[in-house]
C-alpha positions in Angstrom: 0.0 0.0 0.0 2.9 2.2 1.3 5.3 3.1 3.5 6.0 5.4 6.7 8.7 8.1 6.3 10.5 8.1 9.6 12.2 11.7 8.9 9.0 13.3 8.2 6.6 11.2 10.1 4.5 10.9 7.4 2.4 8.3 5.5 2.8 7.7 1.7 0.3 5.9 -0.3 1.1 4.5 -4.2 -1.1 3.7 -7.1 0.7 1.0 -9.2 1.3 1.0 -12.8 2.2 -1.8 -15.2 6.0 -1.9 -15.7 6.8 1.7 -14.4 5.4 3.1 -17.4 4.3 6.5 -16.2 4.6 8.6 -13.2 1.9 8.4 -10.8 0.2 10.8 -7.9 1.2 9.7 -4.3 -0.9 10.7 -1.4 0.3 11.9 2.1 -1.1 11.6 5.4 -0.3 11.6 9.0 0.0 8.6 10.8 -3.2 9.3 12.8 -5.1 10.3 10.2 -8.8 8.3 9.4 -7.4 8.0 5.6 -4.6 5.6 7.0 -6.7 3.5 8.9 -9.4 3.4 6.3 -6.6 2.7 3.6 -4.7 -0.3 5.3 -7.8 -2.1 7.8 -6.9 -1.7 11.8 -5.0 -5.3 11.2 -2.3 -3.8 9.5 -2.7 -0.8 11.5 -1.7 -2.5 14.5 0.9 -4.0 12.8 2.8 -0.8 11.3 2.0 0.3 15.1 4.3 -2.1 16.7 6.4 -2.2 14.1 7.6 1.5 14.5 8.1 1.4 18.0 10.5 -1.7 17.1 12.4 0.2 15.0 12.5 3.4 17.2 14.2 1.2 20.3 16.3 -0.9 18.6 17.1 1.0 15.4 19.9 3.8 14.7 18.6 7.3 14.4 19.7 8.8 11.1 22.7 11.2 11.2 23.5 12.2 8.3 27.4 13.6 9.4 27.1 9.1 10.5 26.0 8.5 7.2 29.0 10.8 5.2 31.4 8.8 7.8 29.9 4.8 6.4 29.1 4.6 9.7 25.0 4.1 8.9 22.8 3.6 6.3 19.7 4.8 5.5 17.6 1.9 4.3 14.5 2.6 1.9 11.6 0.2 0.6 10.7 0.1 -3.1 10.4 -0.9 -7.0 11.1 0.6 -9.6 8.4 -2.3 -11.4 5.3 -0.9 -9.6 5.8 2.8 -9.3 6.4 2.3 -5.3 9.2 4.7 -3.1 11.1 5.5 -6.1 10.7 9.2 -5.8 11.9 9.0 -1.9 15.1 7.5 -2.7 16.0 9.7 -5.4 15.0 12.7 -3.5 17.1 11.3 -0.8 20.2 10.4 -2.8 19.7 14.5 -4.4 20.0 16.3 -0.8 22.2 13.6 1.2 24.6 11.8 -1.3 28.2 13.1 -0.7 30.0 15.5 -3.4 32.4 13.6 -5.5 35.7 13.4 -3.7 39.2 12.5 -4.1 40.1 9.2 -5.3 43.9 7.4 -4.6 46.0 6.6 -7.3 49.0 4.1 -7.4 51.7 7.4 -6.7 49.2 10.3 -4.7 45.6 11.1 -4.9 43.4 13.0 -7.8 41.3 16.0 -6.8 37.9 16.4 -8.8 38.8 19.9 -9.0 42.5 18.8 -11.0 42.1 20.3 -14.8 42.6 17.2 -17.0 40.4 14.4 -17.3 40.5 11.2 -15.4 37.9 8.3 -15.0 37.8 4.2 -13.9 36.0 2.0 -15.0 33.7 0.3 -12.1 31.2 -1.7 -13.7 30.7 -4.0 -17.2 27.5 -5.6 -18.5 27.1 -7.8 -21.5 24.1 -8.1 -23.3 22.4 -4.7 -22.2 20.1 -4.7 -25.7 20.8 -8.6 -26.6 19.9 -8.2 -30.1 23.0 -6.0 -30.4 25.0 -8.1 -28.0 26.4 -4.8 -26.7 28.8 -4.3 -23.8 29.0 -1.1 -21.4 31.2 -0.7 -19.4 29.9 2.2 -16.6 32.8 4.7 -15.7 32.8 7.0 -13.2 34.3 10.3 -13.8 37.2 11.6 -11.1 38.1 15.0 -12.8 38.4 16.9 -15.4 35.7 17.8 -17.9 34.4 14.8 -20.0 33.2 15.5 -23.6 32.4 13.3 -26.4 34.3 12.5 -29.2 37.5 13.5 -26.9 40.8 11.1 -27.1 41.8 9.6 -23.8 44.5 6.9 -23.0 44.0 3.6 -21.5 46.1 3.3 -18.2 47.1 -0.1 -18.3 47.8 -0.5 -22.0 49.0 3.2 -23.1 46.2 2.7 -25.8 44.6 5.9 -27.0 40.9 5.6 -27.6 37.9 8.1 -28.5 35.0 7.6 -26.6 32.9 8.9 -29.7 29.1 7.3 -27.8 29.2 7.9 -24.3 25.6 7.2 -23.0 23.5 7.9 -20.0 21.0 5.0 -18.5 18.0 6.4 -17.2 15.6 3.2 -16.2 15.0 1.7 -19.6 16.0 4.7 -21.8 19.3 5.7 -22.6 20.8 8.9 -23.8 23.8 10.1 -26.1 26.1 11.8 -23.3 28.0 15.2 -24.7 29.7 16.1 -21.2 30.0 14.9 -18.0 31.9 16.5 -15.0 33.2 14.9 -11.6 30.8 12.1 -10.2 28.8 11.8 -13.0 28.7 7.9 -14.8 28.9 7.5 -18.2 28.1 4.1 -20.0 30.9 3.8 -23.0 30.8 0.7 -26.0 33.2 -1.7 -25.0 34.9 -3.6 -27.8 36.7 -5.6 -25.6 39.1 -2.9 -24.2 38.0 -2.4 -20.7 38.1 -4.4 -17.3 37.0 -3.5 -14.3 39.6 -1.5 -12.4 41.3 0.6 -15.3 41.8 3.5 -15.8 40.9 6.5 -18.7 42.9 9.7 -18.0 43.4 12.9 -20.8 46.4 15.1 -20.2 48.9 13.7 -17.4 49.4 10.6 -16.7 47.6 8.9 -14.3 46.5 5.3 -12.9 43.7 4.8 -9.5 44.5 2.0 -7.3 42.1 -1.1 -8.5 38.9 -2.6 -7.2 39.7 -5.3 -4.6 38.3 -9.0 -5.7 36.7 -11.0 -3.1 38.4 -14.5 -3.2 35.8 -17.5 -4.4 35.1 -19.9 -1.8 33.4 -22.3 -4.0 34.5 -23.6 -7.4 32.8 -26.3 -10.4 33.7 -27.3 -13.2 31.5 -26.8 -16.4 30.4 -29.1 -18.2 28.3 -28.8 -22.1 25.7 -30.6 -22.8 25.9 -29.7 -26.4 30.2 -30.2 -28.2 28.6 -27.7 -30.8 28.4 -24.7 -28.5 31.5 -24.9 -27.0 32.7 -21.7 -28.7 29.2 -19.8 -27.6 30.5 -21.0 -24.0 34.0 -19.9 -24.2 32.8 -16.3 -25.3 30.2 -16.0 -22.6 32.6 -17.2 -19.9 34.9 -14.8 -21.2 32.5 -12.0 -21.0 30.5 -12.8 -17.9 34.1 -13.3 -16.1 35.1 -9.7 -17.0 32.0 -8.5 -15.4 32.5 -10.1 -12.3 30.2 -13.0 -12.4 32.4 -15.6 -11.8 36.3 -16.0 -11.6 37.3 -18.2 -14.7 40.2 -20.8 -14.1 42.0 -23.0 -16.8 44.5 -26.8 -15.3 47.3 -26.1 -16.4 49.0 -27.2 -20.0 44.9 -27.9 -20.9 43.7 -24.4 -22.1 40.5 -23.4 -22.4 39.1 -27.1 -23.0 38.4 -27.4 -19.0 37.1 -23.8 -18.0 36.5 -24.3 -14.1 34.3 -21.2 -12.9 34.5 -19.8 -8.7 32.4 -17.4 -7.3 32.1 -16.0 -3.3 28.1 -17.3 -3.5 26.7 -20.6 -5.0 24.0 -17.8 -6.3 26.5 -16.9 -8.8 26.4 -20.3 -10.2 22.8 -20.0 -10.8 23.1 -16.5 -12.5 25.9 -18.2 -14.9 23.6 -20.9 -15.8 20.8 -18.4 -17.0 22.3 -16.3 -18.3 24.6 -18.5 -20.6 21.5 -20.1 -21.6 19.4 -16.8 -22.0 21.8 -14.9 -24.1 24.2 -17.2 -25.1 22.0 -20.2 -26.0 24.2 -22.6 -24.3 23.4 -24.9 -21.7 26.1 -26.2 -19.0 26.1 -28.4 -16.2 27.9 -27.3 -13.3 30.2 -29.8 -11.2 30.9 -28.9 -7.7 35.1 -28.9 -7.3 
């Protein structure tokens, strides 16, 4: 039906629309108002009831100088799928979301206000319109202005490249980006360049420390049901490994003929099989190691 806003003490109610198609009204109240009550039964009423004074003994109170230190978090309810809290958490993420900051690099640290361009790359996905089989990979600019179309070198391999279709991701829609300044993310076509971790700098040189991997603490071995996909199978290993899905391992002196996959989750193992099904067309069997 809704939730209760804790800063504001106040009751919001949703209407739900299909898919998150179109922006609908919400409706406020105070707690103690008769619309509540009428709205969610006295059941539910009493529930919310003892609910909040759960919360309010056992819970944190927000602080937002707490929340600038990752000390708390503020923790919302919603989906975007039914139209329900989304505006609260952007709102929220607008007024209390720190300014972009400085970021370490392998000799010092880069200041968003420094003139020339830097970025990293935190984030790839495969597959993001599968009829393209298109991969973005999501950088987040450091400083410096970015434009499109500019030239920018490639940390770990010297290799110059122009971005010429940055893109921004709004929901389903996307956008053709033409600048972006500090803290902004831009989505840039990856031929196979990118890996999580590197780095994009104009100007002087410059390379951020990487993004830590969490080691895998299970492992299988994968298995094809079908000797005729094995090349669909090495390319989607290959690219959901890049994004992070799994950790890809090869015995040694065999190659790539006995891919073993490990992962921190055994959830993982259950997003490889789907998706290598779903958008590579390739089913596997997965033996625990």
């Amino acid at each position: 039906a809704g939730i209760y806003d804790r800063i504001s003490n106040k009751v919001v109610f949703f209407e739900r629309a299909a898919q998150g198609t179109e922006i609908l009204e919400e409706s406020t109240y105070d707690l103690d108002a008769p619309e509540v009550l009428a709205h969610i039964g006295q059941r539910a009423m009493d529930e919310l009831l003892e609910s909040l004074e759960l919360v309010e003994m056992a819970g944190d109170k927000w602080s937002l100088e707490e929340y600038l230190a990752g000390e708390v978090s503020p923790f919302f309810f919603g989906s975007a799928m039914t139209n329900f809290g989304v505006r609260q958490i952007l709102e929220a993420l607008g007024t209390h979301a720190p300014p972009p900051t400085s970021r370490p690099t392998v000799d010092g640290t880069r200041e968003p206000s420094d003139v020339d361009f830097s970025g990293f790359i935190f984030k790839i996905q495969a597959n993001m319109n599968p009829r393209h089989r298109d991969r973005i990979a999501f950088m987040r600019v450091v400083s410096g202005l970015f434009e499109r179309n500019m030239e920018v070198h490639l940390a770990s391999t010297n290799k110059k490249l122009r971005l010429s279709k940055p893109h921004t991701f709004m929901a389903a829609e996307r956008s053709i980006v033409d600048d972006a300044v500090p803290g902004d993310i831009v989505g840039l076509y990856d031929p196979g360049e990118f890996r999580i971790g590197d780095t994009l700098f104009a100007g002087e040189r410059v390379e951020f420390k990487g993004i830590p991997r969490f080691a895998p603490e299970f492992f299988a071995r994968i298995r094809l049901k079908d000797p005729t996909r094995r090349k669909h199978l090495q390319n989607g290993l290959t690219q959901l490994s890049q994004e992070g899905t799994v950790q890809l391992f090869f015995r040694l002196g065999l190659g790539q003929a006995d891919p073993y996959v490990g992962a921190v989750g055994l959830l993982q193992f259950e997003v490889l099989k789907e998706r290598l099904a779903n958008e590579y067309n390739t089913k596997a069997e997965l033996e625990t190691a």
